[in-house]
C-alpha positions as CSV (number, residue, x, y, z in Angstrom):
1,X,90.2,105.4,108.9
2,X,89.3,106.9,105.8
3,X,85.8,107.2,107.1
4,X,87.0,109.7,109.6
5,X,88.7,112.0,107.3
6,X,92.1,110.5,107.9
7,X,94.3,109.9,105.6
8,X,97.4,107.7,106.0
9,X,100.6,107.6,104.7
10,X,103.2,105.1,106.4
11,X,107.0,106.8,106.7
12,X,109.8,104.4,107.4
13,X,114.0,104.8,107.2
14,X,116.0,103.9,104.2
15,X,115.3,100.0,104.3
16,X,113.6,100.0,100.4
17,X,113.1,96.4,100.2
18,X,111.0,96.0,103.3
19,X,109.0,98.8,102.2
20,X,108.9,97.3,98.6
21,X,107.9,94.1,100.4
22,X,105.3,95.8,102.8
23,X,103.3,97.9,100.0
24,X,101.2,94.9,98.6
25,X,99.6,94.2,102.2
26,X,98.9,98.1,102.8
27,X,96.0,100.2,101.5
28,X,98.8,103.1,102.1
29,X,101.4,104.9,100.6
30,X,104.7,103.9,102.7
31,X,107.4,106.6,102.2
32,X,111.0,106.6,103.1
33,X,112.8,109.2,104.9
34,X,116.1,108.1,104.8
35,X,117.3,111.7,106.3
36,X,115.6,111.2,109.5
37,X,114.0,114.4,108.8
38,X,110.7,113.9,110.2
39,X,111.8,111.3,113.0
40,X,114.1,114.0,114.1
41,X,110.7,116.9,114.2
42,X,108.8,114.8,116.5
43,X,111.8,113.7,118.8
44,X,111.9,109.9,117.6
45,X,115.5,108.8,118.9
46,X,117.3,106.1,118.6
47,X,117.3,102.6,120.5
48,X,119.9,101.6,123.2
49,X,121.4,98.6,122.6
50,X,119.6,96.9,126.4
51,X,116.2,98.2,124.4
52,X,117.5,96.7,121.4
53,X,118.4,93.0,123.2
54,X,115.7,93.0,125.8
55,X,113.6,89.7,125.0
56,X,110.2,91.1,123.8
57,X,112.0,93.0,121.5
58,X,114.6,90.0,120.3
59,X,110.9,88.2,120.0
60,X,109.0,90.9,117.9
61,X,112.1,91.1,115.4
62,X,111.6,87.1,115.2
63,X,108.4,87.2,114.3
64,X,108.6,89.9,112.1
65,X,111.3,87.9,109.7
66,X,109.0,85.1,109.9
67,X,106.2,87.2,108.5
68,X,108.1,88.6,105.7
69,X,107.9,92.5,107.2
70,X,111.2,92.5,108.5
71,X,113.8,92.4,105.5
72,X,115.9,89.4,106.9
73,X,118.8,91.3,107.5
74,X,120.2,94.1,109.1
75,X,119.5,97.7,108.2
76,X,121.4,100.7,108.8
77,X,118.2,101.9,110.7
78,X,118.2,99.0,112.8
79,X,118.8,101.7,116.0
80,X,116.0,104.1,115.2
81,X,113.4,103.8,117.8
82,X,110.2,102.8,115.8
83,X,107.3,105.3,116.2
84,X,104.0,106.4,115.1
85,X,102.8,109.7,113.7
86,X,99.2,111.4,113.5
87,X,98.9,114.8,112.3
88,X,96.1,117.3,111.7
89,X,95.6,118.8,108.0
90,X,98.0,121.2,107.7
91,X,100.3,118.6,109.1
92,X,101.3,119.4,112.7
93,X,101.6,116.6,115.2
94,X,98.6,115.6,116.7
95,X,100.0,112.3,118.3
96,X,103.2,110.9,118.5
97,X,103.8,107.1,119.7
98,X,107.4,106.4,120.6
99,X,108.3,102.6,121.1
100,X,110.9,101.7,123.6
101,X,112.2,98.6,121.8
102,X,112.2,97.3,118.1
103,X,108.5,96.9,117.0
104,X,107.3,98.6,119.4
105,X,104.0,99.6,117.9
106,X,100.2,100.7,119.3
107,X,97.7,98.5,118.5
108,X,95.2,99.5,115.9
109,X,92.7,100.1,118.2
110,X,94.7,102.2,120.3
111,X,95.5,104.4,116.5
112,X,91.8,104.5,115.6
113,X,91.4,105.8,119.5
114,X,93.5,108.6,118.9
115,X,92.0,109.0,115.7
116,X,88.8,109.7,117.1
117,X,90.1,112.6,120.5
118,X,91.6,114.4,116.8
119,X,87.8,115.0,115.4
């Protein structure tokens, strides 16, 4: 994305050894925001528990301790509603994706789409 102008900086809760874990595989700073500060100024909530149990999500944390990304055990985030984030340069919300169960994350295509409306 850099190629477009974009910079990226990944923002996550208070979990510090998954984002210790996750920094070798990213190209990306990955900053914690254990305050909810900027969750809370884009309207991130939190999960329900039926969003929380509902298979695909009970799948997606699965796989996610198999690959190493999720930290194996359970976080005192583990209701915040994951999201993602794309703001212009003086750092106003451009786009905001808001999952409806845990891992609930665009595609990289569908980022890099939104990427390119923000040009």
């Amino acid at each position: 994305m850099e190629e477009s102008g974009v910079s990226v900086v990944a923002i996550g809760g208070s979990a510090q050894d998954q984002a210790a874990a996750l920094q070798p595989d990213y190209p990306f700073p990955l900053l914690l925001d254990p305050d909810q500060v900027v969750r809370q100024a884009v309207g991130l909530g939190t999960l329900s528990i039926g969003q929380m149990i509902k298979p695909r999500s009970a799948w997606r944390y699965v796989r996610s301790i198999r690959s190493r990304v999720a930290p194996g055990k359970i976080t005192e985030d583990r209701e915040q509603a994951p999201g993602v984030l794309l703001t212009n340069a003086v750092l106003e919300a451009e786009w905001v994706y808001r999952g409806t169960g845990l891992g609930d994350y665009p595609s990289m295509q569908t980022v890099r789409d939104q990427v390119a409306h923000m040009r």
